[in-house]
N, C-alpha and C positions, 0 to 999 in steps of 0.2 A: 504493500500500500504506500501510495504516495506521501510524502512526510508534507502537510501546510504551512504557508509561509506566512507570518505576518508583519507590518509597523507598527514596531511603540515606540519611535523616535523620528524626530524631524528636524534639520535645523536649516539655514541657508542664508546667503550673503548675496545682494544683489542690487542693482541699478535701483529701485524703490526702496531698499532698506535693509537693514543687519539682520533683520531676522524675519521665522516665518510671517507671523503675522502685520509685517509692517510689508510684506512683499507681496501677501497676499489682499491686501486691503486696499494696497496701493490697485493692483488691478484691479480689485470689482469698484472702486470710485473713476478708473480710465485714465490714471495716472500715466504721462507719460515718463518714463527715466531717461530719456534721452537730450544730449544738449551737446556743443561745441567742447573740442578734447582740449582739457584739462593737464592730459600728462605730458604732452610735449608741444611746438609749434608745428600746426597742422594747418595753418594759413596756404602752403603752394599746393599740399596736398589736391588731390581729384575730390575726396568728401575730408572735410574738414572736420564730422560730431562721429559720436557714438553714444553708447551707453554704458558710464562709468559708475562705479560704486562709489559714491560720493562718503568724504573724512573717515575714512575708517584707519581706524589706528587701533592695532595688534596690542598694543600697552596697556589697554581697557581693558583685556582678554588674558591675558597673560603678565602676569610680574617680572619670572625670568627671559632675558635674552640668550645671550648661547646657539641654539640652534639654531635659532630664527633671525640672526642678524642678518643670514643671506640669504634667507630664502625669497622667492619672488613672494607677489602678489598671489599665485595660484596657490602658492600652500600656505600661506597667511589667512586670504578666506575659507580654503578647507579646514583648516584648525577650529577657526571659529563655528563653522557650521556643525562639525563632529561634534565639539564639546556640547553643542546646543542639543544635538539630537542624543548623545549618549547621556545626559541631563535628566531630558524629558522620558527617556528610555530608564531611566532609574539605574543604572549602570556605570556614571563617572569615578563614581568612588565606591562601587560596590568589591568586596573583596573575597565574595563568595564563589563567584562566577568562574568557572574554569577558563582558564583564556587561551587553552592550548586550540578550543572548540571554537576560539572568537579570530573570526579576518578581516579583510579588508581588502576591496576589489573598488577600483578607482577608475572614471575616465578621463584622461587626462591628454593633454598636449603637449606642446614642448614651454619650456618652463623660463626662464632668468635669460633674458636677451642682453645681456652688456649692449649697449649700443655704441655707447660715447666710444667704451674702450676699444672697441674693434675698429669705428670708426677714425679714432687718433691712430691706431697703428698704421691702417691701410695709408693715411694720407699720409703718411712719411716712409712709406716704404714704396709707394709708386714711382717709376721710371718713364717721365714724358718720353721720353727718345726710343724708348724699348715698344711703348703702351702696354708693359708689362708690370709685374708686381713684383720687386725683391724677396722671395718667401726666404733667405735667411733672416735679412735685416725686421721681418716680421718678425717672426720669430722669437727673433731678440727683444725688441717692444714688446710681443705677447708677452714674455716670460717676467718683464718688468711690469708689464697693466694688468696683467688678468688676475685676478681672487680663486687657490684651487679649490676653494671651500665653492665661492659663486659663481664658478665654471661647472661643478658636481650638480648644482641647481638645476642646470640645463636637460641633466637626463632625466627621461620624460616619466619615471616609477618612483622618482625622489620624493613627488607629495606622500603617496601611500607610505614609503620608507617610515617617513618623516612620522606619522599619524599612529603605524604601528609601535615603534619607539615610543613616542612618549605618551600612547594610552595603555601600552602594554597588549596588543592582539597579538598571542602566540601562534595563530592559524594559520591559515591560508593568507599570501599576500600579492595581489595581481594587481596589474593595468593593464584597460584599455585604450584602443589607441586609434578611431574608427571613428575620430573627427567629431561630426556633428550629432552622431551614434553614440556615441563615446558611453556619456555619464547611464542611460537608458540600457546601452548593452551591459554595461556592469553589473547595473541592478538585475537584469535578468540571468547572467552567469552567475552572479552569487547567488540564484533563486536556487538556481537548478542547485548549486553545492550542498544548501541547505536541507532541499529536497529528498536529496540522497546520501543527505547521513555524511557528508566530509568537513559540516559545520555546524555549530547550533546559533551562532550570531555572526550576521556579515556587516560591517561598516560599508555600505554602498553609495554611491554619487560620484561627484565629479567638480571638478574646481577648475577653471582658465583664465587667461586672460590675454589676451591678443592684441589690446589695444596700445601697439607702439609702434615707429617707423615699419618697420620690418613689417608687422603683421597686414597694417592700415595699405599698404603698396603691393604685398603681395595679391589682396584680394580685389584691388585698384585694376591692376593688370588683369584678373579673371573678370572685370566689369560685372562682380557681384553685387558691392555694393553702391546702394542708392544714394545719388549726389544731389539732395535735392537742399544744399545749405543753407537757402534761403530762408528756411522753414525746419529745424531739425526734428521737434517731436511730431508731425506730419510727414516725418519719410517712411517709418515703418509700416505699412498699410496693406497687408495682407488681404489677399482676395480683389483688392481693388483695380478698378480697368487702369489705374496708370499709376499702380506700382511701378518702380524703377528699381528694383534693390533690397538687399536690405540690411538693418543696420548692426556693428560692430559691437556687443556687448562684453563683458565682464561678472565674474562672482562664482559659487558654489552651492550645491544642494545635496544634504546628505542626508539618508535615511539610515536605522538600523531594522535591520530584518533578522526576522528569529521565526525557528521553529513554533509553533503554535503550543503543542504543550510544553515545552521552554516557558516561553513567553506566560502558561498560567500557571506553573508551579511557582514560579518565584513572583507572582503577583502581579507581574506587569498589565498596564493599560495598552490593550489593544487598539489603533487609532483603523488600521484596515487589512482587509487582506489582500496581498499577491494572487491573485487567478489565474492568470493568463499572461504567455510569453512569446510573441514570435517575432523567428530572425530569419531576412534572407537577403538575398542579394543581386541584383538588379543583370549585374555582369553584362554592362554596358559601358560607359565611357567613366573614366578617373574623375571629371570633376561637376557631373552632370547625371540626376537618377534617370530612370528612362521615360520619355516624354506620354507614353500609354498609362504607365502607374501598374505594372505589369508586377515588380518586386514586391511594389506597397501593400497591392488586389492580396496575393499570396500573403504577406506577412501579416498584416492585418487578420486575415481569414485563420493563419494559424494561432496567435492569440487567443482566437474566440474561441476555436476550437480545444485548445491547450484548457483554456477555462471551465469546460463544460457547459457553456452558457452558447444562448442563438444569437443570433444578430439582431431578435429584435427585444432582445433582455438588455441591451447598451443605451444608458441615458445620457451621455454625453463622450462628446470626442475633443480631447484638447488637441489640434491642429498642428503637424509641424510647422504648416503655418509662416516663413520664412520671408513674404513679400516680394517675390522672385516669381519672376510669369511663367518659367515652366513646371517650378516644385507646386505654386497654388492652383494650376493646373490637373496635375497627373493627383494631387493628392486629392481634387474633386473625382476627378475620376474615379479615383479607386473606393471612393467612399460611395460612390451608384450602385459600381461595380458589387461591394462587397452588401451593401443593405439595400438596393434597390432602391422602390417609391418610398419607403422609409426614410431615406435620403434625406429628404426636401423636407422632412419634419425631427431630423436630430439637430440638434443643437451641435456648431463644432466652431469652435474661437480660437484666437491664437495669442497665446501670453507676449508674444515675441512682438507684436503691436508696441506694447508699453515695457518691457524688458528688453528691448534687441535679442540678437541670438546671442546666445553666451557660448559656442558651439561647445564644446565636450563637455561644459557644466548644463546646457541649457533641458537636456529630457532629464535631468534629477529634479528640477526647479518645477517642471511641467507636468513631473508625478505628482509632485507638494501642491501643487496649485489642485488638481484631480481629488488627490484625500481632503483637503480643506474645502471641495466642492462638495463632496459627499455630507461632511459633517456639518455645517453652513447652510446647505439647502440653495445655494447663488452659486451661479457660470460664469465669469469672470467676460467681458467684451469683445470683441477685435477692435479696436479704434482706429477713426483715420479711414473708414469704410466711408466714403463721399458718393461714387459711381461705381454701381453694380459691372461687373464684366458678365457679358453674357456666356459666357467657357466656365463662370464661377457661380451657379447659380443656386448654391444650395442656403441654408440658414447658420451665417456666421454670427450672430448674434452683434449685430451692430451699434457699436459704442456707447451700448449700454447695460449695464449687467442685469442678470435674470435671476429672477428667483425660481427656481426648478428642482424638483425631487430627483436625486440620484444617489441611485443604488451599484451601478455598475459605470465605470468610466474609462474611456479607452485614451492614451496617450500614446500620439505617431513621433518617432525623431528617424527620419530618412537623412544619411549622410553623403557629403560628397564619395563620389566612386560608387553609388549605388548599394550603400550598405543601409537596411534596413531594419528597424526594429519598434514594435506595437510591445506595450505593457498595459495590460485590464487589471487593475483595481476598484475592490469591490465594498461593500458596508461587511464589514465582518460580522457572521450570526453564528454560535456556537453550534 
């Protein structure tokens, strides 16, 4: 028999707030977190804003430095969301708990971008006359600029590291690596561990943050995101005929999941349960799912099925939703495809409106948003929905939130290269 998974922990850091319920309030009022970046000069830039996690300071959260004097931004807000959800999960300072059974499966990115210092060494080690690079004379500057503590930051399992360490998870310890997938596959790999007995508690979500040269110009050149500067918190606009983009976020979202009778022997508060898992993948192009919704149609479909539940027991779809004309596209598709005329009467929004994507944190934040639907009885908006697109014509709940009974809630996070992954989350009933 299948082992049951549950949440009794939640925590998260993000573009509306440090925590859940400031992030999640911030969307059912249509808050936007989006505005002009803050962390470097983005003036020549192609999009000049994002979605930043505004004054957060680690010092609040923590006494000691030491570890964390070099860690980036991504395992700074992982910290903080764990500690919130292993908190709430009754767990921080419990000293009963075997921890050999406790892990931590992470989705994550790439981590501590030195900018300045990579950039001071290149510019004294280039040779006009050559149009080449001196890689000794590099070399030499790297080994005098670089930090090997804040070079070690870069590798992309450092947060989980970091997280295992100082809460003590003896278990299991993984990252994923599967981009905009990221945080949403994790939670579903650590479902499965839980399921079959190789854990009894997973620390799961995901933590990023992207928003620096490097990242803002890489996705510049994929003409991902939306340049519509004139206006920052109206670029996010999912579903709409003249989306262009979308936009650049930041933060983390971490759940703990536990075996179910785990979870009621030692007393814990159950917030919901895991039902339903599916993964697939698209195996189509690197940076683009496939424009039919063929991946989604399938992964979505196996979720429900994973769940035990029909397509027409789903009372809400939190949207990957990304404001990109062929992802809100293919993902109306696949939602005819998999519910039919039902369609046109589910409720399906997209947090990423007022959050931006947070990519490898962003389906942790999108599950929290889902269980605080459940318990709430309100759907959180799309905002920024002006002009209906006729290609998008289902019920995105337009930028206004809903008060609606759910029991069962589906969350899509489709990543670049066509990776795929649906999580149903349900009201837990003994």
């Amino acid at each position: 028999m299948r082992r049951r998974v549950v949440i009794t922990g939640m925590g998260a850091v993000t573009p509306l707030g440090h925590d859940v319920k400031s992030t999640v309030e911030g969307q059912l009022a249509g808050k936007s977190g989006v505005g002009p970046i803050q962390q470097f000069d983005a003036r020549t830039f192609p999009t000049t804003f994002a979605a930043e996690v505004k004054e957060f300071d680690l010092a609040r959260h923590i006494p000691e430095k030491g570890p964390w004097d070099n860690a980036g931004p991504n395992t700074r807000f992982a910290f903080v969301a764990a500690k919130q959800a292993l908190t709430q999960a009754g767990l921080l300072d419990d000293g009963k708990t075997d921890r050999s059974r406790m892990g931590v499966y992470l989705g994550s990115g790439e981590g501590v971008q030195d900018f300045h210092a990579i950039m001071w060494a290149l510019s004294r080690t280039y040779d006009p006359a050559k149009r080449d690079y001196d890689v000794p004379a590099f070399t030499r500057h790297a080994m005098q600029l670089f930090h090997p503590e804040r070079e070690a930051e870069q590798e992309l399992h450092t947060t989980a590291a970091h997280l295992a360490r100082y809460f003590a998870f003896d278990g299991p310890n993984l990252s994923c690596l599967t981009a905009c997938a990221a945080s949403s596959q994790a939670i579903g790999e650590a479902t499965e561990l839980i399921r079959h007995g190789d854990a009894d508690i997973m620390l799961a979500g995901g933590a990023h943050s992207m928003i620096h040269p490097f990242g803002v110009t890489g996705f510049n050149l994929l003409t991902a995101l939306s340049q519509r500067n004139d206006a920052p918190s109206k670029a996010s606009r999912p579903f709409d005929a003249h989306r262009d983009g979308f936009v650049l976020g930041e933060g983390a979202g971490m759940l703990i999941l536990e075996e179910l009778e785990h979870a009621k022997k030692r007393g814990a508060v159950i917030l919901a349960e895991l039902t339903g898992y599916g993964t697939t993948a698209d195996a189509f192009r690197v940076t683009d799912s496939h424009e039919d919704g063929r991946g989604a149609i399938a992964c979505i479909s196996g979720a429900i099925q994973d769940s035990g539940l029909s397509p027409d027991q789903i009372d809400y779809i939190n949207a990957h939703g990304t404001s990109t004309k062929v992802n809100d596209r293919a993902e109306t598709l696949a939602a005819k495809a998999v519910f039919g005329e039902r369609a046109y009467k589910l409720p399906m929004s997209s947090s990423k409106s007022m959050l931006g994507h947070l990519i490898a944190a962003g389906g942790a934040v999108e599950l929290i948003t889902c269980i605080e639907s459940i318990h709430r009885g309100w759907i959180p908006p799309t905002i920024n929905y002006e002009t209906p697109d006729p290609e998008c014509d289902l019920d995105y709940v337009p930028n206004q939130a809903r008060q609606h009974r759910v029991r069962h809630a589906l969350s899509n996070s489709f990543g670049f290269g066509g990776q795929n992954i649906s999580l149903l989350v349900s009201k837990f009933e003994s």
